[in-house]
DSSP file (Angstrom, degrees, kcal/mol; ACC not computed):
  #  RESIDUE AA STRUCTURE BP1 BP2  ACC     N-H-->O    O-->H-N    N-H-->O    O-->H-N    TCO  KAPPA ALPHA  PHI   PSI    X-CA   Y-CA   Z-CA
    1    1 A X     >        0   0    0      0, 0.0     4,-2.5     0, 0.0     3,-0.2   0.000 360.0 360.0 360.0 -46.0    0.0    0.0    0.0
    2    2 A X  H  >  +     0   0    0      1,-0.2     4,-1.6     2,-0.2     5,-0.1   0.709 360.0  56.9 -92.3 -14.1    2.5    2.6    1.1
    3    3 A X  H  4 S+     0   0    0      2,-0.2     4,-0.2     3,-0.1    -1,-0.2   0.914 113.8  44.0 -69.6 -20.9    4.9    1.1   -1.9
    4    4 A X  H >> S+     0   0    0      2,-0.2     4,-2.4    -3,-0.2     3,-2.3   0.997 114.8  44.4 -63.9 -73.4    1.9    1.9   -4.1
    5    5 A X  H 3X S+     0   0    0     -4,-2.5     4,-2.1     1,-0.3    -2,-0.2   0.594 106.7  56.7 -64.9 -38.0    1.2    5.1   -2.8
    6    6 A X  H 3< S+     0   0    0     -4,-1.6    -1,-0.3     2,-0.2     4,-0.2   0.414 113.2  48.8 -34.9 -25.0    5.0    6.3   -2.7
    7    7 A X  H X>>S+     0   0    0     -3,-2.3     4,-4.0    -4,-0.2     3,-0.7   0.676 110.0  44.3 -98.4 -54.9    5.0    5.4   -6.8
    8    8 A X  H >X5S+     0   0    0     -4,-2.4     4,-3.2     1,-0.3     3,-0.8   0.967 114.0  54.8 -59.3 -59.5    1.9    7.1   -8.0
    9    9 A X  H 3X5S+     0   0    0     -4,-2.1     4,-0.9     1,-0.3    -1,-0.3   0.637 112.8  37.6 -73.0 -10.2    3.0   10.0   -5.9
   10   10 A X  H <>5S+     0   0    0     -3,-0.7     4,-2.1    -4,-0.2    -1,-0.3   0.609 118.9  52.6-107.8  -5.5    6.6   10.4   -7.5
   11   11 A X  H <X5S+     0   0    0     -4,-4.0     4,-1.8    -3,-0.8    -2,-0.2   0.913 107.3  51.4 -55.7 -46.3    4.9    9.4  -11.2
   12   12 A X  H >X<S+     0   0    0     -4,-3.2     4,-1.8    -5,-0.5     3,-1.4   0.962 115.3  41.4 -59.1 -60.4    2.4   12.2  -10.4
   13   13 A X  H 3X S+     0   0    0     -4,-0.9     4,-1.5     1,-0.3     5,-0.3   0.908 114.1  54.4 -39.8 -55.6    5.8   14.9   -9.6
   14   14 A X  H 3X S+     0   0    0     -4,-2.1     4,-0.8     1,-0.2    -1,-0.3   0.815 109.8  43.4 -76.3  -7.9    7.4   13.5  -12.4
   15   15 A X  H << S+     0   0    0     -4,-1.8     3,-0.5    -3,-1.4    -1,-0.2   0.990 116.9  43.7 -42.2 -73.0    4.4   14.3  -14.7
   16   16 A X  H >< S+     0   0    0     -4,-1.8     3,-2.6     1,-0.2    -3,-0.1   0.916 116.8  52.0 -41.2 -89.5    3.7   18.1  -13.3
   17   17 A X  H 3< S+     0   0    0     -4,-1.5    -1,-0.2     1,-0.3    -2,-0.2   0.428 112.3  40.8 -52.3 -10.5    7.6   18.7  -13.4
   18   18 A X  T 3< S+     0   0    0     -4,-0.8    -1,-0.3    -3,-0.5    -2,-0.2   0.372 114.0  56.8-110.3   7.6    8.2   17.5  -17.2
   19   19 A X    <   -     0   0    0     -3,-2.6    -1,-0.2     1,-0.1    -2,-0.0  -0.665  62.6-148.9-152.9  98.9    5.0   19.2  -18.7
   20   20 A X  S    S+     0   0    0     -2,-0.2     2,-0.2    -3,-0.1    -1,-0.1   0.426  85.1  19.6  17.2 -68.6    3.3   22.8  -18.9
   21   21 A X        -     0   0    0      2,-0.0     2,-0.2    -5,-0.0     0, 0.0  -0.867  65.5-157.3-135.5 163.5   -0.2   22.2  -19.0
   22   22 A X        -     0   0    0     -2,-0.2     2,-0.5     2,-0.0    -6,-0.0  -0.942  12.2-154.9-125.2 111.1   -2.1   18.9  -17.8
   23   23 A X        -     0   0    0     -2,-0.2     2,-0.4     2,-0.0    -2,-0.0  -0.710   5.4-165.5 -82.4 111.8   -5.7   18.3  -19.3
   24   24 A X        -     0   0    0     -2,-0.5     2,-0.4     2,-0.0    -2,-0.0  -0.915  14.4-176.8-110.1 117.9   -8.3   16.1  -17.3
   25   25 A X        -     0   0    0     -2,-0.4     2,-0.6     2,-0.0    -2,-0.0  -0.859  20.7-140.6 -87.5 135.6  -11.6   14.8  -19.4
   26   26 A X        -     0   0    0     -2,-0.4     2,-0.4     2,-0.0    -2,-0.0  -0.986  18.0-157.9 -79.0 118.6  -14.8   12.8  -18.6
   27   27 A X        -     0   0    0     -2,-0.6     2,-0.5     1,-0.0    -2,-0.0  -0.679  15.1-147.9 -88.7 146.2  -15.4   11.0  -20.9
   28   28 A X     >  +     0   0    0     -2,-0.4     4,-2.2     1,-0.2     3,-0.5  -0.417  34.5 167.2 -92.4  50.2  -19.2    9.7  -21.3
   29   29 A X  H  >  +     0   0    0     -2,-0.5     4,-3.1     1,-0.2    -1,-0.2   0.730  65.7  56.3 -37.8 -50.8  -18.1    6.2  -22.8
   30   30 A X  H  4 S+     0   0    0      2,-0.2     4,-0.4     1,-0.2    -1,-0.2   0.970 116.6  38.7 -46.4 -52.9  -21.2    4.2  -22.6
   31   31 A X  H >4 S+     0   0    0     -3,-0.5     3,-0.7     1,-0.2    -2,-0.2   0.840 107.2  64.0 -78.4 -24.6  -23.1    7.1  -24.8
   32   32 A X  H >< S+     0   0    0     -4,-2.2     3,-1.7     1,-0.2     6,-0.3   0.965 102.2  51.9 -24.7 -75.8  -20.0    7.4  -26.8
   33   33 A X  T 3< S+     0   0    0     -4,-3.1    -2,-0.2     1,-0.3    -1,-0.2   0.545  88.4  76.6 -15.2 -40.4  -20.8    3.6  -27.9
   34   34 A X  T <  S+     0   0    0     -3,-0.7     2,-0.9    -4,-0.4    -1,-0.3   0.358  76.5  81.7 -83.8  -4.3  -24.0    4.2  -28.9
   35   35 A X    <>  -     0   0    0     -3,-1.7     4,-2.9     1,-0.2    -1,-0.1  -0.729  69.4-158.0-108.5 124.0  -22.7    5.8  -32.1
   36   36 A X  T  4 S+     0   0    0     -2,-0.9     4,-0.4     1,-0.3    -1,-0.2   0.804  88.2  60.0 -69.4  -3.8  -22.1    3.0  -34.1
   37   37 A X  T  4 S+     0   0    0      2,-0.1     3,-0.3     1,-0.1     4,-0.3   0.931 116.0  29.6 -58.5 -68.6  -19.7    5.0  -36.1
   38   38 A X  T  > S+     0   0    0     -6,-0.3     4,-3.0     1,-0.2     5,-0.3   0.552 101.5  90.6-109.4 -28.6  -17.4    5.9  -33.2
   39   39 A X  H  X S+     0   0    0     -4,-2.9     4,-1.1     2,-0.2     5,-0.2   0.880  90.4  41.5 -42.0 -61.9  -18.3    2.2  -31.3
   40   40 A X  H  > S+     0   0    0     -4,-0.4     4,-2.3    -3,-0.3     5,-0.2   0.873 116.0  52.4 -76.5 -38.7  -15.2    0.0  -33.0
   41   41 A X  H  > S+     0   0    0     -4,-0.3     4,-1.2     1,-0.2    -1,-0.2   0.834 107.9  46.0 -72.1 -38.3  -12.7    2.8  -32.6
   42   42 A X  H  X S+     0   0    0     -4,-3.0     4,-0.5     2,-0.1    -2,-0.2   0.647 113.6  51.1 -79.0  -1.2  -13.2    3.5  -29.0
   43   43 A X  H >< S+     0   0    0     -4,-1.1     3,-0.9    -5,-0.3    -2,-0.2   0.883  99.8  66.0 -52.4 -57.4  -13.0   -0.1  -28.4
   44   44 A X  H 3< S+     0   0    0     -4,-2.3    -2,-0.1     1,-0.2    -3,-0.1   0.964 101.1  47.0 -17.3 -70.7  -10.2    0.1  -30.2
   45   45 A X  H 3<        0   0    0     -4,-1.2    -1,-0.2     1,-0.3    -2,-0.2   0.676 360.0 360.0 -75.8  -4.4   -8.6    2.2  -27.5
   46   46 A X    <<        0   0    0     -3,-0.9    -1,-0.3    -4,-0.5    -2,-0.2   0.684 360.0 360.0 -86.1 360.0   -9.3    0.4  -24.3
């Protein structure tokens, strides 16, 4: 647990310190699916 937590927290530093801006999304995935267009390509990407 505290090995966990000791990694995510110096990934997280090394993020912030090697990059400018950081962007966070929510995504709506289920309704995303629903376009059968868009469906095989976000599949794709999980």
């Amino acid at each position: 647990s505290r090995c966990r937590e000791d990694f995510l927290h110096k990934l997280s530093r090394k993020i912030v310190n090697e990059n400018q801006v950081i962007a966070v999304e929510n995504l709506n995935v289920k309704a995303m699916v629903r376009n059968h267009n868009l469906a095989k390509a976000i599949s794709d990407c999980s």
